[in-house]
C-alpha positions in Angstrom: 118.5 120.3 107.8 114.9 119.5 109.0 115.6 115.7 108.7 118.8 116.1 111.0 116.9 118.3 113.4 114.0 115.5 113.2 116.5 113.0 113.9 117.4 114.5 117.2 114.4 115.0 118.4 113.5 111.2 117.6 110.8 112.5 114.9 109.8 109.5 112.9 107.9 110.9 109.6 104.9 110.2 108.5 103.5 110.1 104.7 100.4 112.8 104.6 97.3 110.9 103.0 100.0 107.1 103.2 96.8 105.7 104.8 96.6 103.5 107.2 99.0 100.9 105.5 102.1 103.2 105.2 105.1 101.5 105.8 106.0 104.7 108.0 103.7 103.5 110.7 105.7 99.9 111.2 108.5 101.9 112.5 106.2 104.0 115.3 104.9 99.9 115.7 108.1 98.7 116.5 109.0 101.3 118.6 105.7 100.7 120.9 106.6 96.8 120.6 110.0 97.6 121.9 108.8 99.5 124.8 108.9 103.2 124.1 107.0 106.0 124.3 105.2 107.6 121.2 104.0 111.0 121.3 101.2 110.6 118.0 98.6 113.7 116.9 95.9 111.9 115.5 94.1 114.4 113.4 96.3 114.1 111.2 98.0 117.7 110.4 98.6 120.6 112.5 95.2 122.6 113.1 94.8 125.6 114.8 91.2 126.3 114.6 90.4 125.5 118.2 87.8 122.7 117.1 88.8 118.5 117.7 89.1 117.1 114.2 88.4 112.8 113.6 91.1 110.8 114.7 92.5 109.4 111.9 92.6 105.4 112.0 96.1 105.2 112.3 95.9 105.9 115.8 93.8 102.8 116.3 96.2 100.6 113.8 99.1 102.2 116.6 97.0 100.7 119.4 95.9 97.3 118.1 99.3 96.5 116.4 100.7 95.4 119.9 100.4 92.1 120.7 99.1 90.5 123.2 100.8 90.1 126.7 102.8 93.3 125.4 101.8 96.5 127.9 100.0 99.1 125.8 99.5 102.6 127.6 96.9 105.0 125.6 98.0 108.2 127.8 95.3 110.9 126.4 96.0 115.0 126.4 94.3 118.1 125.7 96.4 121.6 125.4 95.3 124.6 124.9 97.6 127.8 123.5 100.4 126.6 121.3 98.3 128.2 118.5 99.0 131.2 119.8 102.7 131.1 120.8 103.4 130.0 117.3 101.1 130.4 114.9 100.9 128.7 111.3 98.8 130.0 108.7 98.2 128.6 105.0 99.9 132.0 104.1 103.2 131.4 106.0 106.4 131.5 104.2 108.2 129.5 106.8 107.8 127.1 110.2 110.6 129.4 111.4 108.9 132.2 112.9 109.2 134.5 115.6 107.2 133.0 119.2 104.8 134.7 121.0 106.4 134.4 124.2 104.5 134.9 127.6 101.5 133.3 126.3 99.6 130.6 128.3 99.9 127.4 127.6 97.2 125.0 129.0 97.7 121.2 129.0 95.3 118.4 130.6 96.1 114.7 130.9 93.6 111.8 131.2 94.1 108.7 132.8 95.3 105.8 130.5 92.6 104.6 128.5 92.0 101.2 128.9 91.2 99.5 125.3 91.3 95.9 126.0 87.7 95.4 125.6 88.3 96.6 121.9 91.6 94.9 121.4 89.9 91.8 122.1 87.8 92.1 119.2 90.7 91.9 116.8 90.3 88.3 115.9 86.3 89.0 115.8 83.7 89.0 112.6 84.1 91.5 110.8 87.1 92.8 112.4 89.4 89.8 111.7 88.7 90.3 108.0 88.7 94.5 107.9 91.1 95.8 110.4 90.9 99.0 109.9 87.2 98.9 110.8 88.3 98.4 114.1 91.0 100.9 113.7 88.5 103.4 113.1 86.7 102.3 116.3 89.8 102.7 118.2 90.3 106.3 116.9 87.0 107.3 118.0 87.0 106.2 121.1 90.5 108.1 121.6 88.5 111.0 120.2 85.9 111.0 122.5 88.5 110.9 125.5 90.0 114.0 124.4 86.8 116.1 124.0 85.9 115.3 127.8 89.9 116.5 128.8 88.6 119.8 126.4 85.7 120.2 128.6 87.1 119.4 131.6 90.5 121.7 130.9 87.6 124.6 130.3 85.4 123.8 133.3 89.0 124.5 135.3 89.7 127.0 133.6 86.1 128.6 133.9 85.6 129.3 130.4 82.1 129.6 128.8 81.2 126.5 127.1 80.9 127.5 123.2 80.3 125.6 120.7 82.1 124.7 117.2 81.5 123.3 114.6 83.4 120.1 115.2 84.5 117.4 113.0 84.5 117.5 109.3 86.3 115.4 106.7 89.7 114.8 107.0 91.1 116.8 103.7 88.4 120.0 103.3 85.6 122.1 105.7 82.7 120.6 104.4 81.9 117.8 107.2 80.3 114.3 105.6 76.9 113.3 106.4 75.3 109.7 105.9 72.0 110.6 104.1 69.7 107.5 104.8 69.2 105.6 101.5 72.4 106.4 100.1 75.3 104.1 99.5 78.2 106.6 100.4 78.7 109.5 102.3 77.6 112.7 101.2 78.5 116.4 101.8 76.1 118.1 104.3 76.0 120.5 106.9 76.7 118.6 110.3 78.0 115.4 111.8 
């Protein structure tokens, strides 16, 4: 039943932890090649904890997988609210569960984000021979657009600037930190 009602809502899935190589993501390509709109969350999984996870680089193999002379538009947003309307917990039974109705729901959109001067670097050392490198770069910057929609969407809304703890690894709470001298990246306690 959820792959019908996917279908209908032009869902296309995507394989949790496929990295950035999943076949899934040549369908999303296609669909950007032909023209169409793709509404993609980048973080990778729903997350309700009010904080802006990493971009996952599948966001920037999205972007640099059109061609050149094709039109790419990289149309940023921010909302605030739907975590509130309908909820999801690790304890909940099902996705089917009663809305919080009369809530407010806050959405801000940035202007397109222009990514030619990375997309240019695609044929570029060391880019040309580790793609994803440059995916990862492409994700960031994303990233970086969205936290200044957060802060501008709360400077609207005159809310007091707070901060939280932002970031982390992709699969558990415990963010990585480069520790210099060591080859790999480590657990620690900040970005």
């Amino acid at each position: 039943m959820l792959s019908r009602l996917a279908d209908c809502a032009k869902v296309l899935p995507i394989q949790r932890h496929g990295g950035v190589w999943q076949p899934e993501l040549e369908g999303i390509i296609a669909k950007l090649r032909e023209g169409a709109w793709v509404h993609y969350f980048p973080e990778g999984k729903i997350r309700q904890d009010g904080r802006i996870h990493p971009f996952r680089r599948g966001v920037g193999r999205l972007a640099a997988s059109v061609g050149e002379g094709e039109e790419l538009q990289v149309l940023p947003f921010y909302h605030e609210g739907t975590s509130t309307i309908q909820p999801t917990t690790p304890t909940a039974k099902t996705i089917f569960t009663r809305p919080n109705l009369g809530t407010d729901v806050h959405v801000i959109f940035g202007p397109p984000v222009d990514l030619s001067r990375l997309l240019a670097l695609r044929g570029e050392p060391p880019f040309d021979r580790r793609p994803e490198l440059l995916y990862e770069v492409i994700a960031h910057t994303l990233e970086e657009e969205v936290r200044k929609l957060r802060e501008e969407l709360h400077r609207r809304l005159g809310k007091q600037a707070f901060a939280l703890k932002e970031g982390g690894s992709f699969d558990h709470d415990q963010p990585k930190v480069w520790q210099p001298g060591e080859g790999t990246l480590a657990a620690g306690t900040g970005r």
